[in-house]
Structure formats: structure tokens, C-alpha cells
N, CA, C and O atoms as CSV, one atom per row, in Angstrom:
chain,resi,resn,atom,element,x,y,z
A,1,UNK,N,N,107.708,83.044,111.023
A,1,UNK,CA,C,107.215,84.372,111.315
A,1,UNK,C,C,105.690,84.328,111.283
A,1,UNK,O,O,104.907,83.831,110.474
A,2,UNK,N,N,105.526,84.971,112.364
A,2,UNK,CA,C,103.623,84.866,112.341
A,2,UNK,C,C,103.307,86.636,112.362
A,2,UNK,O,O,104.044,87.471,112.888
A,3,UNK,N,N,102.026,86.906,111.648
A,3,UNK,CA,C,101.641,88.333,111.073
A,3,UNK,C,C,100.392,88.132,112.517
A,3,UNK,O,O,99.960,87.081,112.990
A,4,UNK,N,N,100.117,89.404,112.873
A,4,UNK,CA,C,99.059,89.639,113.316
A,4,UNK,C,C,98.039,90.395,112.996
A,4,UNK,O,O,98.044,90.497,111.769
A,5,UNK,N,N,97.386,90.831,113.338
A,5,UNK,CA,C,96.697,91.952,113.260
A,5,UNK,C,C,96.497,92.704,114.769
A,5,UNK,O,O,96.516,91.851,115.657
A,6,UNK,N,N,96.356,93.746,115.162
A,6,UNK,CA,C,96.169,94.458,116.533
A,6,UNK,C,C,95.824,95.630,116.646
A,6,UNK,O,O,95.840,96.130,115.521
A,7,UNK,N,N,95.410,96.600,117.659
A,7,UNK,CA,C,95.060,97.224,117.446
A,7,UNK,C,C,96.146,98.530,118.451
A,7,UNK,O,O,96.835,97.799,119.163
A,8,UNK,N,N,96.505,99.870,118.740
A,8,UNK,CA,C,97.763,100.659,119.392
A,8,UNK,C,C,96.551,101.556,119.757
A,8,UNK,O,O,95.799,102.290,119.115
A,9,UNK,N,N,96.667,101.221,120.951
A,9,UNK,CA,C,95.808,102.592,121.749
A,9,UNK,C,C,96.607,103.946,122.372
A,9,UNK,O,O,96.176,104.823,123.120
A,10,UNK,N,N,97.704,103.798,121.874
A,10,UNK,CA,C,98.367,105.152,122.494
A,10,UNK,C,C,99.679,104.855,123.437
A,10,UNK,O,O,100.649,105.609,123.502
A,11,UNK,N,N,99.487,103.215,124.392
A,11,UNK,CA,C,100.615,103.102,124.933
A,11,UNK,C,C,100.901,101.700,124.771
A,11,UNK,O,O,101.984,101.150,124.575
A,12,UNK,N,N,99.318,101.036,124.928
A,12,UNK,CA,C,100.077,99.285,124.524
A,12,UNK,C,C,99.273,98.695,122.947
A,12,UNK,O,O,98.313,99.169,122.339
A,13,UNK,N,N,99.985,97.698,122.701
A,13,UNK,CA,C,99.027,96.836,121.838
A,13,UNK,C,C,98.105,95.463,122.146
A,13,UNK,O,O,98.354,94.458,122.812
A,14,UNK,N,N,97.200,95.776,121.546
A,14,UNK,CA,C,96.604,94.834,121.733
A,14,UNK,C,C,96.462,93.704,120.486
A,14,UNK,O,O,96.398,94.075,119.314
A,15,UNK,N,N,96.430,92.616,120.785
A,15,UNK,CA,C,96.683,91.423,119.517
A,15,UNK,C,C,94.488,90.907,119.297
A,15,UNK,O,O,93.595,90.477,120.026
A,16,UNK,N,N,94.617,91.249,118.144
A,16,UNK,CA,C,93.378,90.588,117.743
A,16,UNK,C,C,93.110,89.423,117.234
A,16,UNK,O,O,92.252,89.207,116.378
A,17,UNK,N,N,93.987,88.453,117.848
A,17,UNK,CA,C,94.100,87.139,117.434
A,17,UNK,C,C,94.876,86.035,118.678
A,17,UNK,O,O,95.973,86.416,119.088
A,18,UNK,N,N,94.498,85.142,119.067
A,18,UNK,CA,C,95.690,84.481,119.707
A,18,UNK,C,C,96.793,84.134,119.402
A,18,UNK,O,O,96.854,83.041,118.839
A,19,UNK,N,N,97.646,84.626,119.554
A,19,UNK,CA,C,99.281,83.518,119.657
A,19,UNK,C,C,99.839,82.753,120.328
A,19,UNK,O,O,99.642,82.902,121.534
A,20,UNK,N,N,100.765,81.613,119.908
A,20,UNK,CA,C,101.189,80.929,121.136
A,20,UNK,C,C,102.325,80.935,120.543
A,20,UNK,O,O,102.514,80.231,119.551
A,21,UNK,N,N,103.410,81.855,121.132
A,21,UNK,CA,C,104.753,81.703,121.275
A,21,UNK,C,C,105.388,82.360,122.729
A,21,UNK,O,O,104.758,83.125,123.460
A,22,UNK,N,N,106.671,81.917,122.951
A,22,UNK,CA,C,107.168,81.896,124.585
A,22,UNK,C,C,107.415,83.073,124.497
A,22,UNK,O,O,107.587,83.773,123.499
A,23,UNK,N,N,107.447,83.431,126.114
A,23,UNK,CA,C,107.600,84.772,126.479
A,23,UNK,C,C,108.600,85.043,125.882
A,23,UNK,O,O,109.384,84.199,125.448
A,24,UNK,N,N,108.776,86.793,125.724
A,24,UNK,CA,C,110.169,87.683,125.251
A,24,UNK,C,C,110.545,87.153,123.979
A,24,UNK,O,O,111.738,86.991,123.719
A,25,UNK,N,N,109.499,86.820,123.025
A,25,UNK,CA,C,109.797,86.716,121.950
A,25,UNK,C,C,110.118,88.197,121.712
A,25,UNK,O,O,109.739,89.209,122.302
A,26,UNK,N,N,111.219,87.945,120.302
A,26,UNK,CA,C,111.393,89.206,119.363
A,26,UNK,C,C,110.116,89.732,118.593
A,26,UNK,O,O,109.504,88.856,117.984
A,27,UNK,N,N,109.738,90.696,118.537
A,27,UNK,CA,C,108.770,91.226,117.435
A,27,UNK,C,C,108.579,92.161,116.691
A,27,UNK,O,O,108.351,93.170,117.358
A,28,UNK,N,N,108.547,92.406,115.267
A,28,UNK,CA,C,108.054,93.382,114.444
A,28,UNK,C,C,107.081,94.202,114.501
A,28,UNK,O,O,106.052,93.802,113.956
A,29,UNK,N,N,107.045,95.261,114.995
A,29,UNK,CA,C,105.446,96.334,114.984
A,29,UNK,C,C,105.472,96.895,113.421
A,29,UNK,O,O,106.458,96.738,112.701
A,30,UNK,N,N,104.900,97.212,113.217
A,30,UNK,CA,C,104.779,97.770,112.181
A,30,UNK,C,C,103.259,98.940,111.991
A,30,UNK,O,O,102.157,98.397,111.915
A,31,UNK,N,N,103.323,100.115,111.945
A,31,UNK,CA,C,102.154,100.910,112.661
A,31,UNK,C,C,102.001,101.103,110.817
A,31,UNK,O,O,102.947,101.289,110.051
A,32,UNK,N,N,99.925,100.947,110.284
A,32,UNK,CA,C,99.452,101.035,109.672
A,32,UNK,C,C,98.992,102.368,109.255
A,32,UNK,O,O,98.363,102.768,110.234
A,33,UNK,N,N,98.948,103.424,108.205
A,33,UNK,CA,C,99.066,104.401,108.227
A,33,UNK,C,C,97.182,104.970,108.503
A,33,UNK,O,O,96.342,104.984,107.603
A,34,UNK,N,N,97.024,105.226,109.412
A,34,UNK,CA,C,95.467,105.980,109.487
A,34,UNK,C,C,95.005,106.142,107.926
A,34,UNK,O,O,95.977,106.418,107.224
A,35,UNK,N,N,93.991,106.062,107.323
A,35,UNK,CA,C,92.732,106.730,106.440
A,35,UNK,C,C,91.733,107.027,107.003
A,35,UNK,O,O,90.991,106.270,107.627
A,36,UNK,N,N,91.574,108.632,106.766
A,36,UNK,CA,C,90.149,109.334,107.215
A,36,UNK,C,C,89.084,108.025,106.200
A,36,UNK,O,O,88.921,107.937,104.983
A,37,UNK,N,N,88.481,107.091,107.452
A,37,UNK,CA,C,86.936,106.488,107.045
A,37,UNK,C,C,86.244,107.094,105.711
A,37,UNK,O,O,85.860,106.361,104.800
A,38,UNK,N,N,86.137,108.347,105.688
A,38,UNK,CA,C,85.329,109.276,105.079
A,38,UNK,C,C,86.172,108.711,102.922
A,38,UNK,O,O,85.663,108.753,101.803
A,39,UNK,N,N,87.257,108.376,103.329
A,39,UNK,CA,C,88.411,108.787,102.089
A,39,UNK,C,C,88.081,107.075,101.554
A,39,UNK,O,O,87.797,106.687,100.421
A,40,UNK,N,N,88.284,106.062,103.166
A,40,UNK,CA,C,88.735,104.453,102.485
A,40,UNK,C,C,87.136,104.242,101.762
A,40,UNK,O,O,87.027,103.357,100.913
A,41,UNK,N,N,86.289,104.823,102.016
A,41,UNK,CA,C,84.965,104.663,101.839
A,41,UNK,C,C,84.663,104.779,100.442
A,41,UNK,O,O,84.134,103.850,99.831
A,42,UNK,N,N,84.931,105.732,99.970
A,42,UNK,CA,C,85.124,106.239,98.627
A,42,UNK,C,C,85.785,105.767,97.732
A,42,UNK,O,O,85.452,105.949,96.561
A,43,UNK,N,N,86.865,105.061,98.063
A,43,UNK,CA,C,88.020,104.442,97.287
A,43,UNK,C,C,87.787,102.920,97.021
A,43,UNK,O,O,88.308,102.334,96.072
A,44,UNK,N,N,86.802,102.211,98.111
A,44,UNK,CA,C,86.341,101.085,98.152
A,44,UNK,C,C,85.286,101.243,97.141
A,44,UNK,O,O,85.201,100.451,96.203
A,45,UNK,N,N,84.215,102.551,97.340
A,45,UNK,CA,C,83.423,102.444,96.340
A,45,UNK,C,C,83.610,102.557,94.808
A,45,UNK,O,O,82.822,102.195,93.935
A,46,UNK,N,N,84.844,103.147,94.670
A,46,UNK,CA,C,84.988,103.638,93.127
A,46,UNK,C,C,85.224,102.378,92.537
A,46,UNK,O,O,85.044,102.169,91.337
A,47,UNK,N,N,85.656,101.460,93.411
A,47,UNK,CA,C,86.365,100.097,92.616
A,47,UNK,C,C,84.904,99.025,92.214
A,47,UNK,O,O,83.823,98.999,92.802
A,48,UNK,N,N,85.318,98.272,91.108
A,48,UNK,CA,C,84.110,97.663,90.180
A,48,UNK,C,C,83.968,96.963,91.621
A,48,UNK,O,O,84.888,96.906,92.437
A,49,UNK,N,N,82.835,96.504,91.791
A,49,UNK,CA,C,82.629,95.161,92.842
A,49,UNK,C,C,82.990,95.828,94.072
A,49,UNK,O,O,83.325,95.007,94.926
A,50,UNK,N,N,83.034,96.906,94.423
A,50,UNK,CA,C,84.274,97.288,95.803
A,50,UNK,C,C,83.175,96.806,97.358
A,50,UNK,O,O,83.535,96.951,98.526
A,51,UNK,N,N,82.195,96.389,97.018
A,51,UNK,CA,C,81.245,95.786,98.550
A,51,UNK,C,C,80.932,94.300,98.040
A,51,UNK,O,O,80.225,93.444,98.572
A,52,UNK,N,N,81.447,94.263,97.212
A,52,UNK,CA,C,81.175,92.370,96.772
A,52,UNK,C,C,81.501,91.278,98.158
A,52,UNK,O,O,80.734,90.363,98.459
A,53,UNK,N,N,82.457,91.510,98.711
A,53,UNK,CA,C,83.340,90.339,99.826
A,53,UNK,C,C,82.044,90.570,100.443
A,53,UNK,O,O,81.518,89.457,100.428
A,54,UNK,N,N,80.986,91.644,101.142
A,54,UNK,CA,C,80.048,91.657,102.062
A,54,UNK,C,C,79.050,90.921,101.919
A,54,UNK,O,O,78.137,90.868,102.743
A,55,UNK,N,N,79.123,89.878,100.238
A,55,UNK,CA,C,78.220,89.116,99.923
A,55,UNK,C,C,78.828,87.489,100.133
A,55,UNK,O,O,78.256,86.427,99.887
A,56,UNK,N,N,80.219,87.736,100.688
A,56,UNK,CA,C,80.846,86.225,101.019
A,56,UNK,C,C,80.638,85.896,102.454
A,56,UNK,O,O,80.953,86.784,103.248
A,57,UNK,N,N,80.132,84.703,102.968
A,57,UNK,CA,C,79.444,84.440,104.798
A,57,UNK,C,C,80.844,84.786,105.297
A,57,UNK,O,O,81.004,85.492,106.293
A,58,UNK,N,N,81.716,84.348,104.688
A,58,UNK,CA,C,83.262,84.272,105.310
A,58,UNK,C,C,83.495,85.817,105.953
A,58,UNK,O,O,84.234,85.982,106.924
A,59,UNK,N,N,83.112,86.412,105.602
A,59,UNK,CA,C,83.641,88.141,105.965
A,59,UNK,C,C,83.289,87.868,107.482
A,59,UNK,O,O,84.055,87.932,108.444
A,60,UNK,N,N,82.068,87.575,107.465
A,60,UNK,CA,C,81.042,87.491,108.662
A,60,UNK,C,C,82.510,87.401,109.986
A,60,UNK,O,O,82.826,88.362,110.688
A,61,UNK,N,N,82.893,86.625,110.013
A,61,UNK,CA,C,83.909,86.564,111.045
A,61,UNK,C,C,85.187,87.986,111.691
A,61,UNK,O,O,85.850,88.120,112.719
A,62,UNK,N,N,85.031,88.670,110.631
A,62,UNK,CA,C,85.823,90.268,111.361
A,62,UNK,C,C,84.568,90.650,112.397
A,62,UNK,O,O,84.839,91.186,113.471
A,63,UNK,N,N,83.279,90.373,112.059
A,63,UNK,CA,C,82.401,90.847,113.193
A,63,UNK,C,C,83.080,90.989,114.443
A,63,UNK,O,O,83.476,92.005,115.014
A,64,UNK,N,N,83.150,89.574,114.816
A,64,UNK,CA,C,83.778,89.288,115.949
A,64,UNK,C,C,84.444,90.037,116.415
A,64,UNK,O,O,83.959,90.497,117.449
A,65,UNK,N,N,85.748,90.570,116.054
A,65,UNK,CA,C,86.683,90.973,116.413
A,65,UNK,C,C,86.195,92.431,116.510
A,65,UNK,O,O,86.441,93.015,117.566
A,66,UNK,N,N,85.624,93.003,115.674
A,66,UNK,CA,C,84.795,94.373,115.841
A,66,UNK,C,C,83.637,94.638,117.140
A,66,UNK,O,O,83.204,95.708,117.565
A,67,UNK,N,N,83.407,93.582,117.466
A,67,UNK,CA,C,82.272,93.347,118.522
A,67,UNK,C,C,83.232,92.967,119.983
A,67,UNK,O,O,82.834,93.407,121.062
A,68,UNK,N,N,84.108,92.390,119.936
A,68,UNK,CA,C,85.521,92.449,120.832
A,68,UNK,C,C,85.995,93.942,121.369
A,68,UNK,O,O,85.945,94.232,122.564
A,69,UNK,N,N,86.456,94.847,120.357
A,69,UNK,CA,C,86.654,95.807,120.238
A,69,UNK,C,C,86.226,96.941,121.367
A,69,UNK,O,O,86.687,97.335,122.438
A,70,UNK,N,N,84.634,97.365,120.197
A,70,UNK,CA,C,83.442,97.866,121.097
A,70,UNK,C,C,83.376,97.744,122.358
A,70,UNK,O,O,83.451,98.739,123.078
A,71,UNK,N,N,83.185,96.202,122.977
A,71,UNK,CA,C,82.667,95.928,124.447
A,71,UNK,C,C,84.028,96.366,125.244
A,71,UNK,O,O,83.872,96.878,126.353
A,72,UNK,N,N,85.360,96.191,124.736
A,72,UNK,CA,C,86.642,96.669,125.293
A,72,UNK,C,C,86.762,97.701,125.977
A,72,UNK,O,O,87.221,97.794,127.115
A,73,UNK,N,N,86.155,98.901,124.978
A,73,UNK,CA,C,86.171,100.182,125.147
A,73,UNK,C,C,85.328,101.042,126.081
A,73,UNK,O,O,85.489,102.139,126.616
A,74,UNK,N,N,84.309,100.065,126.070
A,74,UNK,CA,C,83.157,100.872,126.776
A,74,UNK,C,C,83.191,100.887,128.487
A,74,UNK,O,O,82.325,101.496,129.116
């Protein structure tokens, strides 16, 4: 079983990662429940350390996929 991550614009999904498995595979969706930004923001902050990972280079790489995103849309 392989996890993805993706993103549901209303009619299709989009995969934020490559896969390589054959067509008409079976698959699990599983829809992530929205948080008003305004709420995860707060909840990240209350926690000890809650912006610490932004000090690991490794994070650096969701850029990407956020910068993917953006140019998608526009």
C-alpha cells in the first residue's frame, strides 16, 4: 500500500507526488478534514517548540510542492 498526499479541487485529484503503479489500480481516498488556517495557526503555536521543524533544511522540500501548487492555479 502506498499513502499519498494530493490535493481535491472539487472534481478531480491531483497527486503531489509521483507514483508508479499500473493503470486501474484500486484506491483509497480518504478526504482530510479542512482547518480554518486562522485555528491550525494557533494550535501549532500553543505547542512548546510548535515552529521548531522550520529550523530543520529538510522541511525546505514541501516548498516545492507549494510552489507546484501556486503556478497550477494561476
Amino acid at each position: 500500500m502506498v499513502a499519498v498526499r494530493g490535493i481535491f479541487n472539487g472534481r478531480n485529484i491531483q497527486l503531489l507526488e509521483k507514483v508508479e503503479v499500473k493503470p486501474n489500480t484500486m484506491v483509497l481516498v480518504t478526504f482530510l478534514e479542512q482547518q480554518n488556517p486562522e485555528d491550525e495557526m494557533r494550535d501549532m503555536a500553543a505547542k512548546p517548540n510548535g515552529f521548531q521543524f522550520w529550523d530543520n533544511p529538510a522541511e525546505d522540500i514541501y516548498q516545492d510542492y507549494i510552489d507546484k501548487i501556486r503556478h497550477a492555479n494561476r
